[in-house]
Each structure stands twice: as structure tokens, then as C-alpha cells.
C-alpha positions in Angstrom: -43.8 51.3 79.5 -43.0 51.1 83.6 -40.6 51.9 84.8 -39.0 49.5 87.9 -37.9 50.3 91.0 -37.6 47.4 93.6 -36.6 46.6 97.1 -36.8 43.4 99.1 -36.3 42.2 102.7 -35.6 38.5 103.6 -34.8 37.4 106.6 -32.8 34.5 105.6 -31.7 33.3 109.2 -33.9 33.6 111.8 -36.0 32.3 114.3 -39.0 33.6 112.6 -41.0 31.9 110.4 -42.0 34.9 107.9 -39.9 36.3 105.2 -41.3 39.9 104.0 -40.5 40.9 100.2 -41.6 44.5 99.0 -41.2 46.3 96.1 -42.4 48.9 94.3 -43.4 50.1 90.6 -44.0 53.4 89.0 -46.3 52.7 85.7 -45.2 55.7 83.1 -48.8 56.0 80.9 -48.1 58.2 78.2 -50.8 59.5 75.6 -53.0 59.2 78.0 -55.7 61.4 76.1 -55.6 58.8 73.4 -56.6 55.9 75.0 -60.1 56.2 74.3 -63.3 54.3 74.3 -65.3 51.8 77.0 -63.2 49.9 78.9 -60.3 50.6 77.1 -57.4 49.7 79.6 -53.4 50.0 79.4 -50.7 47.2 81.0 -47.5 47.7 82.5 -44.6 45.3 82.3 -44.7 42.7 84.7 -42.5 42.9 87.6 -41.7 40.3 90.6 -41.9 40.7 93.7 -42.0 37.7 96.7 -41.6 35.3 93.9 -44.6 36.1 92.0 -44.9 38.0 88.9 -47.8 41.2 89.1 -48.5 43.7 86.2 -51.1 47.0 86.6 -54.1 47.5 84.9 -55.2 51.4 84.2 -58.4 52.0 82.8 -58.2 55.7 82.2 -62.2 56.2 81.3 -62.9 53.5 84.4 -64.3 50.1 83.8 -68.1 50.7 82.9 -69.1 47.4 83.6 -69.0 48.9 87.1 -68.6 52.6 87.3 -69.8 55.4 85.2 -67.0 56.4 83.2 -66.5 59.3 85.6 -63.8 57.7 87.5 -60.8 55.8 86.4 -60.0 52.4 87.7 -56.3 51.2 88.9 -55.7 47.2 89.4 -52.8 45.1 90.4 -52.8 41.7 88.9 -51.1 38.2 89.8 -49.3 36.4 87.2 -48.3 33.6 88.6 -49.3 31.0 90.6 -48.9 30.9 94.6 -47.4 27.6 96.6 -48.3 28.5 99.4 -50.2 31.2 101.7 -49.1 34.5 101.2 -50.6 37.7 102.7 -50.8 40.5 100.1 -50.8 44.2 101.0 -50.6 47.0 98.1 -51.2 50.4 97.2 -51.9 52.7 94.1 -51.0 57.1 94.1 -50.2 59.4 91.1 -47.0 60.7 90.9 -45.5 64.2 89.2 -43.9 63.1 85.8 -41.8 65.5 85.9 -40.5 64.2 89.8 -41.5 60.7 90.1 -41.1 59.6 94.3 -41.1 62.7 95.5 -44.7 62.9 96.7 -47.9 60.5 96.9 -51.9 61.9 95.9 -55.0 59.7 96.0 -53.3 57.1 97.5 -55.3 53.9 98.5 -54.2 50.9 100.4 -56.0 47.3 100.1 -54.7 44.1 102.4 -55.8 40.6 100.5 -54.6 37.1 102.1 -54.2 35.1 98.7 -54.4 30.9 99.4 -52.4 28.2 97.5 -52.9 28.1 93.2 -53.6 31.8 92.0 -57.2 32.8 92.7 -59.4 33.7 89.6 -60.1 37.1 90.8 -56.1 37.9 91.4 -56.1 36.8 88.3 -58.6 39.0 86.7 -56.9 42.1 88.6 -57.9 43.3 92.2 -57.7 47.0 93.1 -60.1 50.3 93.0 -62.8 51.1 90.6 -63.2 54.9 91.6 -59.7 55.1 91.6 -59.5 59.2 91.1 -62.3 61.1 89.0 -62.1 62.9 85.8 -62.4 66.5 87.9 -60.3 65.8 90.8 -57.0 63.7 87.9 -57.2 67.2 85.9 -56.7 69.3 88.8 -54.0 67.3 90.7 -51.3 68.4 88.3 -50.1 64.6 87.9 -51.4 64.8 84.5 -48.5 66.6 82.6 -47.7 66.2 79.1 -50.6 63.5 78.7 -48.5 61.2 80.9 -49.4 59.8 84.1 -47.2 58.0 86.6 -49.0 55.6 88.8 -47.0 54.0 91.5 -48.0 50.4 92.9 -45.8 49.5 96.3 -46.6 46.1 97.0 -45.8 43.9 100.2 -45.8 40.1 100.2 -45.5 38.4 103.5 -45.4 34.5 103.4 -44.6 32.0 106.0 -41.0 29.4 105.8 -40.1 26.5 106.5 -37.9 26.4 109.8 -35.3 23.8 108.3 -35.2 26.5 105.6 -33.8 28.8 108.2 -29.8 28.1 107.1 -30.1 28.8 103.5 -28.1 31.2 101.9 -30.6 33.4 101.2 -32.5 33.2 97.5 -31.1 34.3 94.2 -34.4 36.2 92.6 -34.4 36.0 88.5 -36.7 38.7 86.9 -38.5 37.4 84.4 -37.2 37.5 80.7 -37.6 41.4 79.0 -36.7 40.4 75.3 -40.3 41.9 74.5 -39.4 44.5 76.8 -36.0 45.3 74.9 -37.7 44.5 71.1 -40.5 46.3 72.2 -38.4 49.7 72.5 -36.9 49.5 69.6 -40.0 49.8 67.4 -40.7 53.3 66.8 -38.0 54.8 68.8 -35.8 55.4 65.5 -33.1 53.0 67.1 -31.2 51.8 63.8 -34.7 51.4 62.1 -33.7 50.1 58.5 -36.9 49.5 56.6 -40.1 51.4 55.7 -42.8 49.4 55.1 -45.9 51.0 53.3 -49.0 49.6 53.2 -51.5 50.4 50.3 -49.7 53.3 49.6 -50.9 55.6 52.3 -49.7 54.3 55.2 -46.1 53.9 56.8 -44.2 52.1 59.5 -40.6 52.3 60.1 -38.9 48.5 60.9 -35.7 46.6 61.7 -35.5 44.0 58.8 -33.5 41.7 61.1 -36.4 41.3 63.3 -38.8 40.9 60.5 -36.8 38.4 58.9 -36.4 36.5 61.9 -40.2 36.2 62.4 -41.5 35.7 59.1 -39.9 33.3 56.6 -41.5 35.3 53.7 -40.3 38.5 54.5 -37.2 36.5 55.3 -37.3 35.2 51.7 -38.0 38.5 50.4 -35.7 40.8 52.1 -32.8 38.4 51.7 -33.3 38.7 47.8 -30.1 39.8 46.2 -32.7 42.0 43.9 -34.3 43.9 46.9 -31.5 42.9 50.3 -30.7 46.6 49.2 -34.0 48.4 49.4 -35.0 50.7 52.0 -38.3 51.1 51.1 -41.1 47.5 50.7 -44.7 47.8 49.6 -47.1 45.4 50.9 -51.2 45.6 49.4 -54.5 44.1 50.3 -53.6 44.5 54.0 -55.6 47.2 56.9 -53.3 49.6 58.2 -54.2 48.4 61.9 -54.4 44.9 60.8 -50.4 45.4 59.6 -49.6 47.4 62.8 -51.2 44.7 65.2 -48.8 42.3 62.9 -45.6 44.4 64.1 -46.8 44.6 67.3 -46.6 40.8 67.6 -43.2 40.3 66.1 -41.8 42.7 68.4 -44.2 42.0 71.7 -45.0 38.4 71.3 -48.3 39.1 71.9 -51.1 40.1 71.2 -52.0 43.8 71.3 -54.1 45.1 74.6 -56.9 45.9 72.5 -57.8 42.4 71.6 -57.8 41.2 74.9 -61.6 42.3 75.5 -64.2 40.4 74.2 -65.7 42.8 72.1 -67.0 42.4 68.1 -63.7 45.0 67.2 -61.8 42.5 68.7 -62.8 39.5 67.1 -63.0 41.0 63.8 -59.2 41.9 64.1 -58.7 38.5 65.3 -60.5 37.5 61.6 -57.9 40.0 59.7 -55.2 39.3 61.5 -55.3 35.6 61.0 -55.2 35.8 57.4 -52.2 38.3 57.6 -50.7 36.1 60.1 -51.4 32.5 57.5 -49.9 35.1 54.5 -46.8 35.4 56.6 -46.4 32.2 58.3 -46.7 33.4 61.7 -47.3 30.3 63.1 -48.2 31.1 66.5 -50.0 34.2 65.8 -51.8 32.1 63.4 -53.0 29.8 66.6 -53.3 33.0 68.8 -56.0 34.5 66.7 -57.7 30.9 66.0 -58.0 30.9 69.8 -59.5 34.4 70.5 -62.0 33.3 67.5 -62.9 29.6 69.4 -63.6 31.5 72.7 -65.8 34.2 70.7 -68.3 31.6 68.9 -71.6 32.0 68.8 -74.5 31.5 66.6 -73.8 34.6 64.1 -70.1 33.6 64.3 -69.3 30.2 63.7 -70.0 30.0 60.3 -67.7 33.0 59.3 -65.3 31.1 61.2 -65.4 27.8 60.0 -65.2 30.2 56.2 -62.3 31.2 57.9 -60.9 27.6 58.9 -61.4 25.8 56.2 -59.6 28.8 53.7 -56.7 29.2 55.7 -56.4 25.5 57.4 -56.9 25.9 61.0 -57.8 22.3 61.4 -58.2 23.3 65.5 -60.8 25.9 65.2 -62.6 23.8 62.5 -62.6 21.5 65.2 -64.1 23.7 67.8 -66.6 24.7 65.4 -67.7 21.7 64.5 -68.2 20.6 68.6 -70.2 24.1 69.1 -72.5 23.2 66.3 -73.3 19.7 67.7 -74.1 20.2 71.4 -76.9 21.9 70.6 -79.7 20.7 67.8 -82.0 24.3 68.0 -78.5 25.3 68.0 -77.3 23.9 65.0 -81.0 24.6 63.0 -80.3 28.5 63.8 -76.4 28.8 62.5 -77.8 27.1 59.0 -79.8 30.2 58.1 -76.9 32.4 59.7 -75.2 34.9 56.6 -71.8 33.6 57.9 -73.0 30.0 57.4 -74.6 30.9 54.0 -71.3 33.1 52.6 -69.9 29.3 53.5 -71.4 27.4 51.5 -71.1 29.9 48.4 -67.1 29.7 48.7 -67.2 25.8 49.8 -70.4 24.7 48.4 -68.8 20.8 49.0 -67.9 21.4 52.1 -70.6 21.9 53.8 -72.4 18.5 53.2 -68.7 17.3 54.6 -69.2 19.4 57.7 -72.7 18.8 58.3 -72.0 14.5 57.9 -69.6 15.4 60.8 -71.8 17.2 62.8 -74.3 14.2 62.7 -71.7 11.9 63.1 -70.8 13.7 66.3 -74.6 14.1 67.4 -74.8 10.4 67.2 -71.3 9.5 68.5 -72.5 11.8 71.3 -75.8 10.0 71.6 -77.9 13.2 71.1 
């Protein structure tokens, strides 16, 4: 989705003690018009500059939990952690689409000294919450096509060690961009070999290679003498968006953006994808989405998650589960009349008295 244009300086022999890496990013955000909804946010690729990875964070309706909506918010985010001291100067402006570098508007500027181990709130994204408003984005003419080109020119500047001073100068390695590279493959038309439609109403053009290499059942099926040939698979019982969020893993390795938010959309997704994920034998997805879950719990949840654990065996957020319920006795007295805990014991009526002896067991291991 970015596009990357670097530079760096390092002064590799000197009798200063500060080595000065730029570079610089232009962020292409296209359908920007459909990336709707409270706090709804795009990322760019990450890119490295100074020896530390940093991605941008565009919230095109603004991030409400601070602004209005009226304004959209633009953030810089480290990926990576820092050694040592480094002094961190950046800066966000729209581009023209159409002539990217030629000219800078709404530009802002910010100067942050960042200490040893990556700080939570570098972490969490650092940059402008009124970045342009809705009024002034439509009238600057950088809004063309519904893209947007955001450039981010960022300046590291770090002290060296003096007996440093007679290297050769450092050899910088980007960071791997095999999601990157799978990543435009899927819907660009590139040699896409498969259609796969889902309940008969939806379709999504594939590469079977890349589905067979992430999935050993649609390995199993595809390599089938009876259907290696077909063009065309259905798949039922499975959400359209639940499906696409699936593709988006195998060709991403990650999770979609919208799930990154804790929000209920999200963690139901997380709920539908796991299945879909457990029906495919996406391991790691699997553990992905049994993570989100863990981090959501809460009084209404846990029990449609343990329902969710114990028919799909995801023995780790069973666990988690089972610790929520047993730090807290009120706690534990409120989930038992939850629905999730009650549509539990209807589809695992025997284990329930397993999980509650557990509970206790913990309680009293715990000395509670």
C-alpha cells in the first residue's frame, strides 16, 4: 500500500559522535471514501529507517476517542525496539496523487527524544489528532480519485561509539516483504487460477498454490486428481467476510486491520474466524484469534468462549478462561447466569461440572 522512497546519511568516519539517518515515505491510501466507521484506521507497510522499523497510522474520520470526527488523525509508529538514545524528528503533508514530491500542504513537524527499549506510546503511534479537517482535505485537491498520498519524512539522530569510528560503514537489510509481495498478488488478476464461491453468492478470485501451501485441506482437496482440474470450488456454511478475513491471512500473515480494535465486531469475527481457521487447519491463525478472544474476556464473554474452546480444542484459551473465572468469586457467581455460560452447558452439559471442579480447585490452590 506505500510506496518507499528512502535516503540515509552516516557518517562512518569521523570525529563526531552522531550518525544522522533520514528517510522518507509516501503512504498511497486508496478508497479512501470506504474506509468508514469510528475509529476505523488504515496502515502502511513498515519501512526502516536509523535501524528501526516505523509504519503510519491514518485514521481518515479521526480517532474519536479524542477528536470529533471532524478532523483526521495521521501517526507514525515504532516497531521496534531502541538500544540506545535516539532523537526522533518527523513530519506528515498530503501530496498530489497524480504528482507525488512535487509539493507539501498541511504539513506538521514534531521532535520526540525516544530512551532505550521502545516506549509504550511510540508504540501505540505518536503524531497529530487534527491532522487536516474534513472541509479544508476536500478543498486541498490532494483528494483525487479517492486516493490520498500522505508523506512521512523522518529523521533519526543517535549517538556512536568512538572505537566505532573505523567501521566500514553499515550494511542496512529491510525487513522481509513476502506479505508485501503475496499481498499484491491477491486481487490484482496476477495469474489468479481459482474462484472460490462461498454460499453461492459470493466470489473471490485465488492462486491455488498459495492456498495449498497454507491449508492442508485445501491442499488435500485441490491436489485431487478428481478436482486438480477445476477452476471453479464451492465452499458452504462459511460468512463472506469471515472467508475474506481467511484470504487475507494466507496472503498477509496477519490479521486484518479491522480486528485490531477492541470492539464487539471484532471479537465476534475473532469467534468466526476461529472455527474457519480450526476447519482449515490454520494453525497459527487458530492461536491468533484464540489470543484476540483471551484479551477480550469479560463477564458476558467467557462463557461463549470457553463454548468455543472446548468445541474446537483451544486448550490455551480454555486455560485463560478458566484463570479469569477464578480470580474473582462475585465474578465467577455473575458468568453462571451469563446466556454464553448457559448455551455451554446445553452443548457440554458434562463439562461444565469438569470446569467448575477446576475453578475451585484453582480458588483453593490459590488460597481464595
Amino acid at each position: 500500500m506505500g510506496l518507499t522512497r528512502s535516503l540515509f546519511f552516516h557518517e562512518c568516519k569521523t570525529s563526531s559522535t552522531v550518525a544522522v539517518h533520514s528517510g522518507e515515505h509516501l503512504f498511497r491510501v486508496t478508497g479512501h471514501s470506504q474506509i468508514t466507521g469510528d475509529n476505523a484506521f488504515v496502515t502502511s507497510d513498515t519501512f526502516r529507517v536509523g535501524g528501526h522499523d516505523w509504519a503510519i497510522r491514518y485514521y481518515p474520520n479521526g480517532d474519536t476517542r479524542v477528536v470529533d470526527g471532524q478532523f483526521a488523525s495521521v501517526f507514525l509508529r515504532l516497531s521496534s525496539a531502541c538500544e540506545s538514545e535516539i532523537t526522533l524528528s518527523y513530519s506528515f503533508c498530503l501530496q498530489d496523487p497524480a504528482t507525488p514530491g512535487t509539493g507539501d500542504k498541511y504539513k506538521c513537524s514534531f521532535t520526540k527524544v525516544v530512551p532505550p527499549t521502545m516506549p509504550e506510546h511510540l508504540n501505540k503511534g505518536c503524531g497529530n489528532f487534527r491532522f487536516v479537517s474534513r472541509a479544508d482535505l476536500a478543498a486541498s485537491g490532494c483528494l483525487k480519485d479517492d486516493c490520498l498520498v500522505i508523506k512521512c519524512t523522518v529523521n533519526v539522530t543517535k549517538l556512536v561509539d568512538d572505537a566505532k569510528d573505523d567501521d566500514l560503514g553499515t550494511i542496512i537489510v529491510p525487513p522481509s516483504n513476502l506479505s508485501k509481495d503475496l499481498h499484491s498478488m491477491l486481487g490484482s488478476g496476477l495469474k489468479e487460477d481459482l474462484t472460490v464461491d462461498v454460499g453461492g453468492f459470493t466470489s473471490f478470485k485465488a492462486h491455488a498454490c498459495v492456498l495449498r501451501a497454507r491449508s492442508p485441506v485445501f491442499r488435500a482437496q485441490l491436489c485431487n486428481p478428481a478436482s486438480a482440474m477445476q477452476s471453479t470450488i464451492r465452499i458452504e456454511d462459511v460468512d463472506a467476510h469471515v472467508f475474506e478475513a481467511l484470504l487475507h491471512y494466507m496472503y498477509n500473515d496477519r490479521l486484518p486491520t479491522s480486528m485490531e480494535e477492541a470492539t464487539q465486531e471484532a471479537t465476534k469475527m475473532a469467534r468466526q474466524l476461529l472455527e474457519v481457521a480450526h476447519r482449515y487447519e490454520v494453525e497459527r491463525l487458530k492461536l491468533l484469534c484464540e489470543s484476540k478472544l483471551s484479551k477480550a474476556l469479560d463477564v458476558s464473554l467467557v462463557g461463549f468462549a470457553l463454548d468455543v474452546a472446548e468445541q474446537y480444542h483451544c486448550q490455551q484459551l480454555k486455560d485463560c478462561c478458566l484463570k479469569y473465572m477464578a480470580a474473582d468469586r462475585e465474578r465467577l457467581q455473575a458468568i453462571i447466569g451469563t446466556q454464553g455460560f448457559l448455551q455451554l452447558n446445553t452443548n457440554h452439559p458434562r463439562v461444565v461440572s469438569d470446569i467448575l471442579a477446576q475453578v475451585v480447585a484453582q480458588r483453593l490452590g490459590d488460597g481464595k
